[in-house]
C-alpha positions, 0 to 999 in steps of 0.5 A: 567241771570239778576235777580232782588230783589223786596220786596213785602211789606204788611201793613197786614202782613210779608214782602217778599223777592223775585228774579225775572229772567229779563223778568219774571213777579213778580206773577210768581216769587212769585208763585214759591218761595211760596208767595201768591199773589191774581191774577185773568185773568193774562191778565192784564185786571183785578185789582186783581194783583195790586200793587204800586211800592215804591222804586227803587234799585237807591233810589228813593222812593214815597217820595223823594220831601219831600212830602207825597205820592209823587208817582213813575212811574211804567215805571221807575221800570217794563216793561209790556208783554203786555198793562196793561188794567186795569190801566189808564195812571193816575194810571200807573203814580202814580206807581200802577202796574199789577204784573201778566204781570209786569216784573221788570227793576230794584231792587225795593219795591211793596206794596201789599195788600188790601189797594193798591187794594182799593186805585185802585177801580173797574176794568174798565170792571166789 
């Protein structure tokens, strides 16, 4: 079975190290190697889960074209279950990610925390 390394980085805490089995999502791997993620409707309808992929195991980072917050797609590190509602295709392309329904492709760097959820906003459905 395929496993992935992603590391959860948190600018308001310690960082973590988690393996995801291929086709689990990241919150269910973080739950079961006891790291606590917030998470809500686990349906991708919320943003509670939010996160924002930073790197990718083939050295792509949010920065490689020399500028500041040069955003990866999140397509290029995970595969949904099912479509993340709470994102528009603008957020999903800037790297935020819902890793509640989000299992990743590669091996990878998600930041997390309340600064990602804010960049985010509001749920569209709240």
């Amino acid at each position: 079975m395929t496993r992935y390394d992603v590391t959860l980085v948190r600018t308001d805490g310690p960082n973590h190290a988690i393996e995801v089995d291929e086709g689990e999502t990241v919150l269910d791997a973080a739950q079961r190697a006891g790291v606590r993620l917030p998470f809500d409707c686990r349906t991708g309808t919320c943003i509670t889960c939010v996160g924002r992929l930073i790197a990718i195991e083939d050295g792509k980072t949010d920065s490689d074209d020399g500028e500041t917050n040069h955003p990866l797609d999140a397509a290029d590190g995970f595969t949904y279950r099912r479509l993340p509602e709470a994102l528009t295709d603008r957020e999903r392309a800037d790297g935020y990610v819902l890793l509640c329904i989000a299992a990743p492709r590669a091996n990878c760097r998600v930041e997390v925390g309340p600064r990602v959820r804010a960049e985010v906003g509001d749920s569209p459905w709240a």
